[in-house]
N, C-alpha and C positions, 0 to 999 in steps of 0.2 A: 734387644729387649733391655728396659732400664728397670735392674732388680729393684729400686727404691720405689716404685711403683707397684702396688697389690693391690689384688682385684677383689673387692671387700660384697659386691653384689649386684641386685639392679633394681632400677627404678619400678616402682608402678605401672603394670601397664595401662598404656593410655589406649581409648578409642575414639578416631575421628574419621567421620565421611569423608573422604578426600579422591579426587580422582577418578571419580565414579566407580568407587569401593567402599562399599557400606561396612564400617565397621572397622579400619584400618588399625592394625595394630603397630602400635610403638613401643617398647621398651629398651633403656639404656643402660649400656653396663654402669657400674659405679667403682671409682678405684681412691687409695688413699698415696699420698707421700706425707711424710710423718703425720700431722692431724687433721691434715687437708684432703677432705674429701671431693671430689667429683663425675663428674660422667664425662667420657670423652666417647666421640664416635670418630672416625675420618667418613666423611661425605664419600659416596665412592665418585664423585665427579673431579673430588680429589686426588683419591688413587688412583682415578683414570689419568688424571693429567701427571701423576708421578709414573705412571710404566710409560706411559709419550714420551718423557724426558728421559727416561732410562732407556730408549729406544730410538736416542737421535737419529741416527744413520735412516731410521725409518719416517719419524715425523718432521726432522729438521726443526727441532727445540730446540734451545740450545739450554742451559739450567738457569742462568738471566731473564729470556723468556717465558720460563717455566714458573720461578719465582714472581713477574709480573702476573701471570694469569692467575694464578694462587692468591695474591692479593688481589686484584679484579673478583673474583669468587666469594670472598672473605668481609668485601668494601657492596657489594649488593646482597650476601648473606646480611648484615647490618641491617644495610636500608628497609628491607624484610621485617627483619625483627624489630624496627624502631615503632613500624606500623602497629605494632602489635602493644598497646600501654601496657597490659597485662601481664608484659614478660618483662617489663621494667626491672634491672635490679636481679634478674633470674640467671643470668648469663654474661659470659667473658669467651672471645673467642682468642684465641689463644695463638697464633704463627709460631712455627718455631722450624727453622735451619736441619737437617738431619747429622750435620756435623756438633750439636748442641744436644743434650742428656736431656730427656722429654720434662725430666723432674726439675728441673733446674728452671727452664723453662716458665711451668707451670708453680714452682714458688714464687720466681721472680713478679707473676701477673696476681698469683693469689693470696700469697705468703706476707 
């Protein structure tokens, strides 16, 4: 956990049809490093591909591989969102190392 991060609230929840789920609910945490506020989620197709990597011996990742696929996910999360004019301006997706302080990180991009 990086103490320089607190977690100040969440967003509005949103509702959208999606997935033939009427009504789908969204809400985002919202966190601060000094006056920089944000939402951060991990996609859990993220997490999933971080316990694979944690789990060489099982999926033969190696953390090279792991790191590619992370970007691959991150490079079509984009192309997603580019689709979208509306979110123009709304959003920064952020990569960051876990040998790397998440705060730091997340200055560097928004700071």
């Amino acid at each position: 956990m990086d103490a320089e991060i607190k977690y100040v609230g969440k967003t509005d929840e949103l509702q959208i049809d999606k997935a033939s789920t009427v009504g789908r609910s969204y809400v985002n945490k919202v966190y601060s490093v000094n006056d920089t506020q944000f939402s951060a989620d991990i996609p859990a197709l993220l997490l999933t591909l971080k316990e694979m990597a944690d789990d060489a011996d099982f999926t033969g990742f190696t953390a090279d591989e792991t790191k590619k696929e992370v970007q691959k996910f991150a490079d079509q999360l984009k192309k997603i969102l580019l689709k979208k004019p509306e979110l123009d301006n709304t959003y920064v997706i952020i990569l960051y190392d876990d040998t790397q302080k998440p705060s730091n990180a997340i200055l560097q991009h928004l700071g």
